[in-house]
KEDRENDREN-461773 format. One record per residue: x, y, z negated of N, C-alpha, C in turn; residue number from 1. Coordinates in Angstrom, 1 decimal. Atoms other than C-alpha are relative to their C-alpha. Layout:
N
+--------+--------+--------+--------+--------+--------+--------+--------+--------+-----+
:   n_c1 :   n_c2 :   n_c3 :  ca_c1 :  ca_c2 :  ca_c3 :   c_c1 :   c_c2 :   c_c3 : seq :
+--------+--------+--------+--------+--------+--------+--------+--------+--------+-----+
:      X :      Y :      Z :      X :      Y :      Z :      X :      Y :      Z : NUM :
...
+--------+--------+--------+--------+--------+--------+--------+--------+--------+-----+
***
This chain:
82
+--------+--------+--------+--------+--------+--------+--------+--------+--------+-----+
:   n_c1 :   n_c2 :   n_c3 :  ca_c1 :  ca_c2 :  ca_c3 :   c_c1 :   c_c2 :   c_c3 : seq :
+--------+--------+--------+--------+--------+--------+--------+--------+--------+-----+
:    0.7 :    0.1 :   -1.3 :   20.8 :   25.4 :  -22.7 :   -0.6 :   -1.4 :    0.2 :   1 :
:    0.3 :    1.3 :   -0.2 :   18.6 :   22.9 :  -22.1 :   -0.2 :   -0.6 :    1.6 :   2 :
:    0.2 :    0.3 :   -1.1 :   18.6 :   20.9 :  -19.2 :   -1.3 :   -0.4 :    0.7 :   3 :
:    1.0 :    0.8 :   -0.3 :   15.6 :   20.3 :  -16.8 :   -0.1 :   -1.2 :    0.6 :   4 :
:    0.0 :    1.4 :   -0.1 :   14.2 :   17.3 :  -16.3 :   -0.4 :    0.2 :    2.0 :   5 :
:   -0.1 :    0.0 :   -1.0 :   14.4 :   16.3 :  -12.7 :   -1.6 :   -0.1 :    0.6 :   6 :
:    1.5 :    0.5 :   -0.1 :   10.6 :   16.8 :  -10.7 :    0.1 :   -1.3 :    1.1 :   7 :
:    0.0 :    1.2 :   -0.8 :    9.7 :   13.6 :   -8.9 :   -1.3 :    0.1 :    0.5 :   8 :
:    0.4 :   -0.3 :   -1.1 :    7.7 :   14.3 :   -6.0 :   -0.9 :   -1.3 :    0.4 :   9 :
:    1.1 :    1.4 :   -0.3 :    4.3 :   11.8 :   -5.3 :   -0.1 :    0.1 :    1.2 :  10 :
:   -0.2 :    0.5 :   -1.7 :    4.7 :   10.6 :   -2.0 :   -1.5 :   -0.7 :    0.6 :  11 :
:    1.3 :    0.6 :   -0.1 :    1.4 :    9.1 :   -0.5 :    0.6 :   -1.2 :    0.7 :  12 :
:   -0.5 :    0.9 :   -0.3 :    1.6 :    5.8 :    0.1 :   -0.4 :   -0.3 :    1.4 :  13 :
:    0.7 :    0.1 :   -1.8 :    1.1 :    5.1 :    4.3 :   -0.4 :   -1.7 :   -0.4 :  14 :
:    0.5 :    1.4 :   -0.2 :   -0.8 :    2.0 :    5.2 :    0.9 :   -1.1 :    0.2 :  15 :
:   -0.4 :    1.5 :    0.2 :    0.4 :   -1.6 :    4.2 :   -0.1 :   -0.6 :    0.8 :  16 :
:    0.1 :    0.9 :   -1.8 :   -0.6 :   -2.9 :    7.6 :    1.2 :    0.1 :    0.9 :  17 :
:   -1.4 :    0.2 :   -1.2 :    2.2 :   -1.5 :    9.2 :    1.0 :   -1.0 :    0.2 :  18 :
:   -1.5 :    1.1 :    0.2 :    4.7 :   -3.6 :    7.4 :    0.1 :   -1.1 :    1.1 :  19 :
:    0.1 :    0.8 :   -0.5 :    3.3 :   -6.6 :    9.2 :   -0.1 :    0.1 :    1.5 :  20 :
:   -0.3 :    0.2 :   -1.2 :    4.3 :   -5.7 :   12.7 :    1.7 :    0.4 :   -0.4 :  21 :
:   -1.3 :    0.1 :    0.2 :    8.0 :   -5.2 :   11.3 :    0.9 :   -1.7 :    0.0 :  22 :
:   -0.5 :    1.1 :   -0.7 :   10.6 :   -7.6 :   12.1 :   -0.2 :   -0.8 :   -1.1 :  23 :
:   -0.3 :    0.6 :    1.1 :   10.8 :  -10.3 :    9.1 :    1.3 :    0.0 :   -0.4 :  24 :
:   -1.3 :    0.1 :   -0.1 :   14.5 :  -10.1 :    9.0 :    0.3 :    1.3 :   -0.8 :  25 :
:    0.1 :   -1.5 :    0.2 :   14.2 :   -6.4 :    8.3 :   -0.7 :    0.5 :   -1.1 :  26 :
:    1.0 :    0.1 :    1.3 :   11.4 :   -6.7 :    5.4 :    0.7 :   -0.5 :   -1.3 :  27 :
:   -0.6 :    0.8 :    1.4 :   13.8 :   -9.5 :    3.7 :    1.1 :    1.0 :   -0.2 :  28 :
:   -0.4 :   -0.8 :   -0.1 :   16.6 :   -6.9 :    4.3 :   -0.2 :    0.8 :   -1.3 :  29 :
:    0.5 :   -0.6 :    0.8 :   14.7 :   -4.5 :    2.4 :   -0.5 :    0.0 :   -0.9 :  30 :
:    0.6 :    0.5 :    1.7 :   13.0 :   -6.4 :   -0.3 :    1.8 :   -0.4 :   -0.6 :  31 :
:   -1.3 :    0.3 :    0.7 :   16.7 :   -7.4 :   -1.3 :    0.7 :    1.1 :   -0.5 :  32 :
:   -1.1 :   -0.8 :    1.0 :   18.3 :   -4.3 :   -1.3 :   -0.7 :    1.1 :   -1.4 :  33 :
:    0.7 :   -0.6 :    0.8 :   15.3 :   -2.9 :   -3.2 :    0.1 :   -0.5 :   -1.6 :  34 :
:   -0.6 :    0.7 :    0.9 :   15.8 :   -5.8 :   -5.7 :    1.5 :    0.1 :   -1.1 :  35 :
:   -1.4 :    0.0 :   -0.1 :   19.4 :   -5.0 :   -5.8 :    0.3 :    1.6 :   -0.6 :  36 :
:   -0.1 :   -1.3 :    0.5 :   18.9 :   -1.1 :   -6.6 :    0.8 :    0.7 :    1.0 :  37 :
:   -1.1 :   -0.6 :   -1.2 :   20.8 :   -0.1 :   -3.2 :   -0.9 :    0.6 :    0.4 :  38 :
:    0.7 :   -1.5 :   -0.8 :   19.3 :    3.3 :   -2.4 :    0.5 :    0.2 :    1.3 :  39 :
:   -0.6 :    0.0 :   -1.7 :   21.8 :    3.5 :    0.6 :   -0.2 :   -1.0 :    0.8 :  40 :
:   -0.1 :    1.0 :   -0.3 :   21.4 :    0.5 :    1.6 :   -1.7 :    0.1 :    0.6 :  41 :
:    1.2 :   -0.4 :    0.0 :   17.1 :    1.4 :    1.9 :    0.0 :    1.0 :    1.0 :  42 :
:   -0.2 :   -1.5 :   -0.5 :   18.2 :    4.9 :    3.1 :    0.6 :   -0.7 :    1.5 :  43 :
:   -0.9 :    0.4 :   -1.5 :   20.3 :    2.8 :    6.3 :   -0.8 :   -0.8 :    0.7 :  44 :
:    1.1 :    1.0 :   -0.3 :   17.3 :    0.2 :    6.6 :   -1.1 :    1.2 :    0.7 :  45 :
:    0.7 :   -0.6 :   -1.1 :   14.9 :    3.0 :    7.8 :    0.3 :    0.9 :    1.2 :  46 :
:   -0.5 :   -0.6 :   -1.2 :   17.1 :    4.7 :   10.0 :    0.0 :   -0.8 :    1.1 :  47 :
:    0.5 :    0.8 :   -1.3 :   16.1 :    1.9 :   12.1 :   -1.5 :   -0.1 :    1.0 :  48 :
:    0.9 :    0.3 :   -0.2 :   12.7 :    2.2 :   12.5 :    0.0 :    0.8 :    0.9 :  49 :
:    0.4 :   -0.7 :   -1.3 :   10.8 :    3.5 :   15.5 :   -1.1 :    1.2 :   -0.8 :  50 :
:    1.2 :   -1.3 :    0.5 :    8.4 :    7.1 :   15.4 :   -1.3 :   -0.8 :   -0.6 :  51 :
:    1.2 :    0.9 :    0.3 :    5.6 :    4.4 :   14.9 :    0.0 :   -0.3 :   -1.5 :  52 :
:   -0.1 :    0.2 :    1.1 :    6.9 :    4.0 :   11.7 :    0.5 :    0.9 :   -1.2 :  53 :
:   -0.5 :   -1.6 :    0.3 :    8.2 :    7.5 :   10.6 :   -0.8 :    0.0 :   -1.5 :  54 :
:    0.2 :   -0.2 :    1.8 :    5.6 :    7.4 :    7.1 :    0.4 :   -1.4 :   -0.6 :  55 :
:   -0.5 :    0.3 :    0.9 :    6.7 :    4.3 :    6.1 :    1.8 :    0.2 :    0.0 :  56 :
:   -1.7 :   -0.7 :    0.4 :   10.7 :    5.5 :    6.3 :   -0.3 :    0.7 :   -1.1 :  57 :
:    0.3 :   -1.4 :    1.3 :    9.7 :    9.0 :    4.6 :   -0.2 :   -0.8 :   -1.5 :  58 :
:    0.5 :    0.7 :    1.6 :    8.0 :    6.7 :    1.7 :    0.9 :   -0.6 :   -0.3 :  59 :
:   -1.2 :    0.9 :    0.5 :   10.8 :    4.2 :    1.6 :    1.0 :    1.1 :   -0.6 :  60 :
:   -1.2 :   -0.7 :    0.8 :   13.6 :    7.1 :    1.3 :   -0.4 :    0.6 :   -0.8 :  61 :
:    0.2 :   -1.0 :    1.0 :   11.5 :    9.3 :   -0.9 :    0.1 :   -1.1 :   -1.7 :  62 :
:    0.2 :    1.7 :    1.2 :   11.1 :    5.8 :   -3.2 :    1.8 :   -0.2 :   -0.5 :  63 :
:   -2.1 :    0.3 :    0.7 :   15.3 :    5.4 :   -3.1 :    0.0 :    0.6 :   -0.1 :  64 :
:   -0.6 :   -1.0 :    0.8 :   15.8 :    8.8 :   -3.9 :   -0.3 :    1.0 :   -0.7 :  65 :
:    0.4 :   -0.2 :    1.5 :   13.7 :    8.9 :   -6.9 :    0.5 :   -1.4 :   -0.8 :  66 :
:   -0.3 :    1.5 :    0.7 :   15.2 :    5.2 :   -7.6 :   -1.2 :   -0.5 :   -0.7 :  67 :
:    1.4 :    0.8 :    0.4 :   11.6 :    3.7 :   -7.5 :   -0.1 :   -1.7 :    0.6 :  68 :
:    0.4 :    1.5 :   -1.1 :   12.5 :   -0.2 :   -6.2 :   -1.0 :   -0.6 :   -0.4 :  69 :
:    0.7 :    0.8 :    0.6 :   10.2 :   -1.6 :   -8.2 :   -1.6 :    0.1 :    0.8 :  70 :
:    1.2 :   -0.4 :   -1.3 :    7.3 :    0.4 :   -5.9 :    0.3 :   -0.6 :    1.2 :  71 :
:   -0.2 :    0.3 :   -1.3 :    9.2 :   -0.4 :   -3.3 :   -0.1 :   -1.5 :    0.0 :  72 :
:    0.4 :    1.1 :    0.2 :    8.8 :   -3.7 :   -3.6 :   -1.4 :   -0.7 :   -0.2 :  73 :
:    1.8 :    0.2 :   -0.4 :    5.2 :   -3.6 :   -4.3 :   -0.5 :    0.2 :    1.0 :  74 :
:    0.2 :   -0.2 :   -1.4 :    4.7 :   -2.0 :   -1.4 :    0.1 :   -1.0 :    0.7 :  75 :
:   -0.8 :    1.3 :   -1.2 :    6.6 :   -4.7 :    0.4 :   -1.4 :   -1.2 :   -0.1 :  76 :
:    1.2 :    1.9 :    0.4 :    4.2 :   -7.5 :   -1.4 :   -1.7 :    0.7 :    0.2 :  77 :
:    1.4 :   -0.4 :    0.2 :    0.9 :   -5.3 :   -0.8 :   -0.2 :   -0.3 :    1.5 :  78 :
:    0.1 :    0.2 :   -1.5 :    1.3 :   -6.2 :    3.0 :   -0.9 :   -1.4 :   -0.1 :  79 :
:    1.0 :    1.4 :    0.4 :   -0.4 :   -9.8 :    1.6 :   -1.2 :    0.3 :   -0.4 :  80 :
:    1.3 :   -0.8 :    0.4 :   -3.2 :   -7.9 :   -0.4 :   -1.1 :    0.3 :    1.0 :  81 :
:    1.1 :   -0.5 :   -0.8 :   -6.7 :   -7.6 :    1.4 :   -0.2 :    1.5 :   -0.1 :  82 :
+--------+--------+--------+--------+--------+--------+--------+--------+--------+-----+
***
């Protein structure tokens, strides 16, 4: 029996602007535990956010639970990007 391979689901990425009305505290937060490979830790970080921010959560948890930090962290640094 062969096992299948798990599907991993393309998330659309919501706008990078948002980030930059989020708290800073809450960004470094999140770039750390992304750094860090703490999916729960990501998953507990958007259970904070306001409805205003509801697609970037969705993208953040769909990102930890395909264990993608490495996006997630680009993400984070694309808030600098024109």
């Amino acid at each position: 029996m062969l096992l299948e391979e798990p599907q991993i689901t393309e998330v659309p990425s919501p706008d990078p602007s948002l980030l930059t009305d989020l708290p800073t505290d809450w960004l470094q937060a999140l770039e750390e535990a992304a750094v860090l490979g703490d999916d729960r830790a990501i998953v507990e970080l958007t259970t904070h956010l306001s409805l205003k921010f509801a697609s970037v959560g969705f993208y953040l948890t769909e990102l930890a639970n395909q264990f993608e930090f490495e996006q997630i962290v680009q993400f984070l640094h694309s808030r600098y990007s024109p």
